[in-house]
C-alpha positions in Angstrom: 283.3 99.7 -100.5 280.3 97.1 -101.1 276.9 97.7 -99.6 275.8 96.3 -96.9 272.4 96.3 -96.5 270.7 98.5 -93.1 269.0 94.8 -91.3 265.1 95.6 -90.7 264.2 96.4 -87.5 262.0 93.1 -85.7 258.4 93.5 -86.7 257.8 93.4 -82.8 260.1 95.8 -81.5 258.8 98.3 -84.1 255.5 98.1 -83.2 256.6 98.9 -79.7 258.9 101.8 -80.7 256.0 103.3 -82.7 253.2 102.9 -80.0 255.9 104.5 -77.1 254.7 108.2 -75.8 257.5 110.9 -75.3 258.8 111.9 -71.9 260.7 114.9 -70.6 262.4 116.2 -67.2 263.3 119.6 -67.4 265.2 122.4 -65.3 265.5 125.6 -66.4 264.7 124.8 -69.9 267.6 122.3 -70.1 266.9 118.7 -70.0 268.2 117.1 -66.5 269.2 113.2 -65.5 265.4 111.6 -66.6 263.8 109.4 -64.0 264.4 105.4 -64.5 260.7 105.6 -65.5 261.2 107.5 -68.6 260.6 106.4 -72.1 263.6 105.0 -74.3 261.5 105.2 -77.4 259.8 108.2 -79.5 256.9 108.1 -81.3 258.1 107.1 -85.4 262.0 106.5 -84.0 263.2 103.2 -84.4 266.3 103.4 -83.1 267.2 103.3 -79.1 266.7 106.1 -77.4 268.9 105.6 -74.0 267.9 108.2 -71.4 271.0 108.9 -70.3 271.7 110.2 -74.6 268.6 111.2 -75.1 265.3 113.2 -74.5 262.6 112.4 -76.4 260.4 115.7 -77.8 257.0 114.6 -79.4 258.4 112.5 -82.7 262.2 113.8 -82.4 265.3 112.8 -80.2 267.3 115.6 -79.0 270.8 114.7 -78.0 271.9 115.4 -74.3 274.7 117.7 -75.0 276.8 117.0 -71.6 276.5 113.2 -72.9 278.8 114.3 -75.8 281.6 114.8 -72.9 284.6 111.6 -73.7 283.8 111.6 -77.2 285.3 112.0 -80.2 285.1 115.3 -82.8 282.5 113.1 -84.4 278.7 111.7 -83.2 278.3 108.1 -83.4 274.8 107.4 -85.3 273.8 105.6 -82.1 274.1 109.0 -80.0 272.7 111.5 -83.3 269.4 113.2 -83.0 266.4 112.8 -84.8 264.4 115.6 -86.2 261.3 113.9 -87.7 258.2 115.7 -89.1 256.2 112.3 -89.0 257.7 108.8 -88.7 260.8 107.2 -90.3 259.9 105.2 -93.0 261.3 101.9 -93.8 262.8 101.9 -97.1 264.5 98.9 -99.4 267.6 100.9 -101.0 267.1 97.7 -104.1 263.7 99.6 -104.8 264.3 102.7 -103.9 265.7 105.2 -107.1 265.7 109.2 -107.5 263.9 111.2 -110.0 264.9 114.5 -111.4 262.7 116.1 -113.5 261.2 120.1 -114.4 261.9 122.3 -116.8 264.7 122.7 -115.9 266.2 119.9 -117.8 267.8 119.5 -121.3 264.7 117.4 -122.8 262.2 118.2 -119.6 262.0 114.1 -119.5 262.2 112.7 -116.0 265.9 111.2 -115.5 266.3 108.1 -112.6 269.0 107.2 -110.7 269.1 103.8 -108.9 271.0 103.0 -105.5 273.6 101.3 -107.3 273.8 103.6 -110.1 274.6 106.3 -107.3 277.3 104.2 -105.3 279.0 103.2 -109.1 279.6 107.2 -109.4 282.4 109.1 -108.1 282.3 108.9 -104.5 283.1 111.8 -101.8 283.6 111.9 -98.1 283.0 115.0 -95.9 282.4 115.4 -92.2 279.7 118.0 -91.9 277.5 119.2 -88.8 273.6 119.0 -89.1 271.7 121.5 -86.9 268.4 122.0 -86.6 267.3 125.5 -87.3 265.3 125.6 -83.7 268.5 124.3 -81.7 268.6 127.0 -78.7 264.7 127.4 -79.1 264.0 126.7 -75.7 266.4 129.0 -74.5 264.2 132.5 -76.0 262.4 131.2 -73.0 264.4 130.5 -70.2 267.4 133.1 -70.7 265.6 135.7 -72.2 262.0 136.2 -71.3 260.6 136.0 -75.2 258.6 132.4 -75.6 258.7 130.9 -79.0 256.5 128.7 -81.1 257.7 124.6 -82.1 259.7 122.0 -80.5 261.4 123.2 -77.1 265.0 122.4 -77.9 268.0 123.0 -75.8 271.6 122.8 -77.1 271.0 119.0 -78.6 269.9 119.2 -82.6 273.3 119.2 -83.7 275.8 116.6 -84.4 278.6 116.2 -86.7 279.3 113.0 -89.1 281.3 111.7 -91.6 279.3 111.6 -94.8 279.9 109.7 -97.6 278.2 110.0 -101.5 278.3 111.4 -104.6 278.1 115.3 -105.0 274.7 116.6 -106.3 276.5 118.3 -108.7 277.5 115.3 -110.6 274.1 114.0 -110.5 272.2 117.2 -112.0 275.1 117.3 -115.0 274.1 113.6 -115.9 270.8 114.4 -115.9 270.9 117.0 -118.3 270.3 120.4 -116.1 269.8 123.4 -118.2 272.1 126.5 -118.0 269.2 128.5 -117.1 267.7 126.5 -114.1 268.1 128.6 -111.3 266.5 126.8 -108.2 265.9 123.1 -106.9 263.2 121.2 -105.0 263.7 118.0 -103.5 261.4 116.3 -101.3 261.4 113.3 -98.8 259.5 110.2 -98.7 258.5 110.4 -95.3 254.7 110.0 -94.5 253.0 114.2 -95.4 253.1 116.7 -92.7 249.9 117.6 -91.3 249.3 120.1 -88.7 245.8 121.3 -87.7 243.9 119.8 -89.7 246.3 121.0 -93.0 247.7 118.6 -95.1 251.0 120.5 -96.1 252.4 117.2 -98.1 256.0 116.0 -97.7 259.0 118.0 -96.9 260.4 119.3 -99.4 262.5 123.1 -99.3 263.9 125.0 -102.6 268.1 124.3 -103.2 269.2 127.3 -105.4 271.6 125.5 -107.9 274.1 127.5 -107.0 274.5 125.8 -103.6 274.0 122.5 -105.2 277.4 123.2 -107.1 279.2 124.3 -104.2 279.1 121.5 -101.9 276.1 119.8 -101.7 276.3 115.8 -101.2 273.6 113.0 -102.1 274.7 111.0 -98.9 274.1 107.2 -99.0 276.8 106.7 -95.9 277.3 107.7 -92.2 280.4 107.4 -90.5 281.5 104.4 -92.7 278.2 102.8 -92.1 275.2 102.4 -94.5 272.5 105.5 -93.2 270.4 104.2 -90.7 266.9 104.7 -91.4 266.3 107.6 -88.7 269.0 109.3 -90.6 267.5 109.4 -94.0 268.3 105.4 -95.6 269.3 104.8 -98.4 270.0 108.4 -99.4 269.9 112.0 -97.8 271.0 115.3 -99.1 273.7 116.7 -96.6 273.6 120.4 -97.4 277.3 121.9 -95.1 276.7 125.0 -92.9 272.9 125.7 -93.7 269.9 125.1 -91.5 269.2 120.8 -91.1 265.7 121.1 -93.0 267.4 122.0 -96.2 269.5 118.3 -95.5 266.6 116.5 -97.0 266.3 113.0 -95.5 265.1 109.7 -97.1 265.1 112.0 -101.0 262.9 110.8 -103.3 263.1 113.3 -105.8 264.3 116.8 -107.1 262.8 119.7 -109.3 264.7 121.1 -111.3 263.2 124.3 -112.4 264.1 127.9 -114.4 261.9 129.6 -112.2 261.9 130.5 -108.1 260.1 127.5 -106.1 258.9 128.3 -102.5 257.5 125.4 -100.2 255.9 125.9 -97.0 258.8 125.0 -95.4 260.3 128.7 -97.2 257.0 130.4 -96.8 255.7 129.2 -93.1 258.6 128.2 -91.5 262.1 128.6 -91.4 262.3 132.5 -92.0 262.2 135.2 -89.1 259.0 136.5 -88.2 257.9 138.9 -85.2 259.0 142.8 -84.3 262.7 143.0 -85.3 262.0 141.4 -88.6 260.9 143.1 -92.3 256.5 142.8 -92.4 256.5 139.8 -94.5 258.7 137.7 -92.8 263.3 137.3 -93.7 264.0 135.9 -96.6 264.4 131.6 -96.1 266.9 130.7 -93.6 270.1 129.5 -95.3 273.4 129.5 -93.0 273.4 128.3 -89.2 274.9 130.7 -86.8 277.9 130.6 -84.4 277.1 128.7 -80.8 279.3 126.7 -77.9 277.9 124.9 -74.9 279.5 123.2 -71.7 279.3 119.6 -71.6 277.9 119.7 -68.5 274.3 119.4 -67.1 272.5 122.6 -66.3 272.0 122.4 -62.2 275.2 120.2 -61.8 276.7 120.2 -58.6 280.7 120.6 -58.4 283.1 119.9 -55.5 285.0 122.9 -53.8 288.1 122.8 -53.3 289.0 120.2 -56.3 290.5 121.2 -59.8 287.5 120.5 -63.0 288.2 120.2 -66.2 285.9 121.8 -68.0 284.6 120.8 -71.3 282.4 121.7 -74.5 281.7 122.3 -77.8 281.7 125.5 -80.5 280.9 125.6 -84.0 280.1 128.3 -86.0 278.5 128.5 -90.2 280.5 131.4 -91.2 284.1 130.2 -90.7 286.6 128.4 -88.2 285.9 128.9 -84.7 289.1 131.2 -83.6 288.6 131.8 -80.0 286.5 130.2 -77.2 286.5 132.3 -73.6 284.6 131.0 -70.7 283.4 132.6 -67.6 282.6 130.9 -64.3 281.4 134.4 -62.4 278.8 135.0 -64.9 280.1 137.4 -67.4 282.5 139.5 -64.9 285.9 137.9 -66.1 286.9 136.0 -69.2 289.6 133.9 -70.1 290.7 131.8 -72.8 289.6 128.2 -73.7 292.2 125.7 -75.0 291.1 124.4 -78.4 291.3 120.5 -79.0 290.9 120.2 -82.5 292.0 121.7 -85.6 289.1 124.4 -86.2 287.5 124.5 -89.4 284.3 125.9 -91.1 281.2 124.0 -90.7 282.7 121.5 -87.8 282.4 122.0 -84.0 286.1 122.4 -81.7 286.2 120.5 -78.5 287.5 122.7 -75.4 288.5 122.8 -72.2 290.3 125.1 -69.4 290.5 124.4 -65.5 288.0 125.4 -62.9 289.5 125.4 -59.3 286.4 126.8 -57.4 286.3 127.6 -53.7 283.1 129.4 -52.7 280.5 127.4 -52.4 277.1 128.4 -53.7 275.7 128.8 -56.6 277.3 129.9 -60.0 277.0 130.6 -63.4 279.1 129.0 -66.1 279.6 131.1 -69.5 281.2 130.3 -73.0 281.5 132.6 -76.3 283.1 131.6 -79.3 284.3 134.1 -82.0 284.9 133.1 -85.3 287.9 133.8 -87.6 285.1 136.2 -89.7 284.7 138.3 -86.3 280.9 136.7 -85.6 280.5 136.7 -82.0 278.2 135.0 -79.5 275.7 138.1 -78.4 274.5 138.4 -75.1 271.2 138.1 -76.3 269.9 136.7 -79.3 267.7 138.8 -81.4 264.2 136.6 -80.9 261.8 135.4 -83.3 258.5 134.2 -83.0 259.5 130.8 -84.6 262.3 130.5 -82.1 265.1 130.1 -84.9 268.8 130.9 -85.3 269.5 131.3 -81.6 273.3 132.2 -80.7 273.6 134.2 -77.5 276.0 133.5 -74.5 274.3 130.9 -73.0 274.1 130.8 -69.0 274.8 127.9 -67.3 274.1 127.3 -64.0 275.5 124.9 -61.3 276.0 124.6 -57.8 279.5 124.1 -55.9 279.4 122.6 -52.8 
């Protein structure tokens, strides 16, 4: 397929994307219908940012999960969220080329890999979710009592694609990796992270190599379209089933090393911290966890008296999703879900199952998914002081009337 190249945003509209402040409604935790007065536009995004798909959170666009209700098993790039550390940069893929390099390398000279070079290998396709680690955070909060540090997400940070690249693995055996390397480093070319007052450089997070051989992707493509900036253009790593910070966006290079790397983004972040957890901190986050959610906003109001189809979403990191059960009396009685898609590891199911309700008042929608490795939804999720990995039963309340 021939490159086309991603057009650059007008000079103009960027500056106005980049100068816009965030805005948020929220009830319960859970973002509701924003006013007409809120802000389209996030601070470093340069994509739209429609209210009624998004809500903006400081320099990161979380999806409106009941907006994913009427759309396919895949998220259009138009409707994916952002998870930026700074800004997205604007990159020219004809300048842009990756470096490997470390000892880790037959020779320890620095191999480079141009943007054509990349598209003239092999090329593989694979849908894949992408979730952040702190999806759910918000929720520690709201359902359980137990308030967590970083970005107050709901259900959002995820979305599923159809990636398309070359697989990492090809890449590190043309470059000449050594049998002995044992771990990986790539890092963006977004603006460095700074946060009071430290300067903790770009992201970067370790790869072990023996993930990198599994099924790791360099992706230059997204959903049959050229990556958008936002999404990591001209090339992202897409890293199936594990937390979205090891998907490095906009990769500029990799270390290749014989040795155990950390990063703050291993050290600082993205391991469990707090009471239930070893002194020190877990080891680095690696898979995501098992999840579902109603495509439906929190608070909505339904008729009584009329037949709903209800909708949503499941997904688990361990294996195909097997069952979803939903409850509309709050946990007292459970039934099954019909599954809409053929349910695999690493991609989310649509669902549905009718709702005739006839009380009026208000009510409390549940959904748990169970995958076919036996992980369950929890009634409570073990919390963190980070906010990460959260997977309990998530209650949803609405009104009927």
């Amino acid at each position: 397929m021939p490159y086309s190249p991603v057009p650059a945003p007008d000079r103009r509209a960027l500056l106005k994307l980049l100068a816009a402040g965030p805005a948020l409604s929220v009830l319960g935790g859970i973002a509701t219908a924003p006013a007409a007065s809120a802000a389209t536009a996030a601070p470093g995004i340069l994509k739209p940012l429609p209210p009624e798909w998004f809500t903006v959170r400081g320099t990161n666009a979380e999806a409106r999960f009941d907006a994913f209700a009427g759309t396919g098993p895949r998220t259009s790039n138009e409707r994916f969220f952002v998870r930026n550390h700074t800004s997205t940069p604007v990159l020219d893929a004809a300048d842009w080329r990756l470096t490997l390099w470390g000892d880790g390398l037959h020779g320890r000279a620095p191999v480079h890999f141009t943007y054509g070079q990349l598209r003239d290998l092999p090329s593989v396709t694979r849908t894949a979710l992408i979730e952040c680690a702190g999806n759910g955070r918000s929720l520690y909060a709201t359902q359980q009592g137990e308030p967590a540090t970083g970005t107050a997400w709901t259900l959002g940070a995820v979305g599923a694609a159809r990636w398309r690249g070359v697989r990492l693995s090809d890449v590190l055996l043309r470059a000449g990796i050594a049998a002995d390397a044992v771990d990986l480093l790539p890092r963006g070319l977004d603006d460095p992270y700074v946060s009071g007052g430290v300067d903790f450089g770009r992201v970067r997070r370790p790869l072990p190599v023996a993930k990198a051989f599994d099924d790791v992707l360099l992706a230059y493509e997204m959903n049959g379209e050229p990556l958008p900036y936002d999404h990591g253009h001209p090339v992202r790593l897409v890293v199936p089933n594990w937390v979205g910070i090891a998907s490095v966006k906009w990769l500029g290079d990799i270390e290749v090393s014989t040795r155990p790397l950390t990063s703050p983004w291993t050290t600082d972040w993205y391991r469990l911290f707090g009471p239930a957890h070893p002194p020190g901190g877990s080891a680095p986050l690696t898979l995501q966890t098992v999840k579902s959610a109603y495509e439906l906003p929190f608070g909505a109001t339904l008729a009584a008296g009329r037949l709903h189809r209800l909708t949503g979403r499941a997904w688990s990191a361990h294996a195909p999703v097997r069952t979803v059960e939903v409850s509309v009396d709050g946990g007292a009685h459970w039934r099954p879900a019909r599954l809409l898609d053929t349910p695999r590891r690493g991609g989310w199911v649509r669902w549905t199952v009718p709702w005739l309700p006839h009380r009026t008042g208000p009510a409390t929608l549940l959904s748990r998914t169970t995958d076919a490795a036996g992980n369950t939804q929890p009634e409570r999720a073990v919390h963190n002081v980070q906010g990460y990995l959260f997977n309990a039963v998530v209650r949803h309340p609405i009104t009927v009337a």
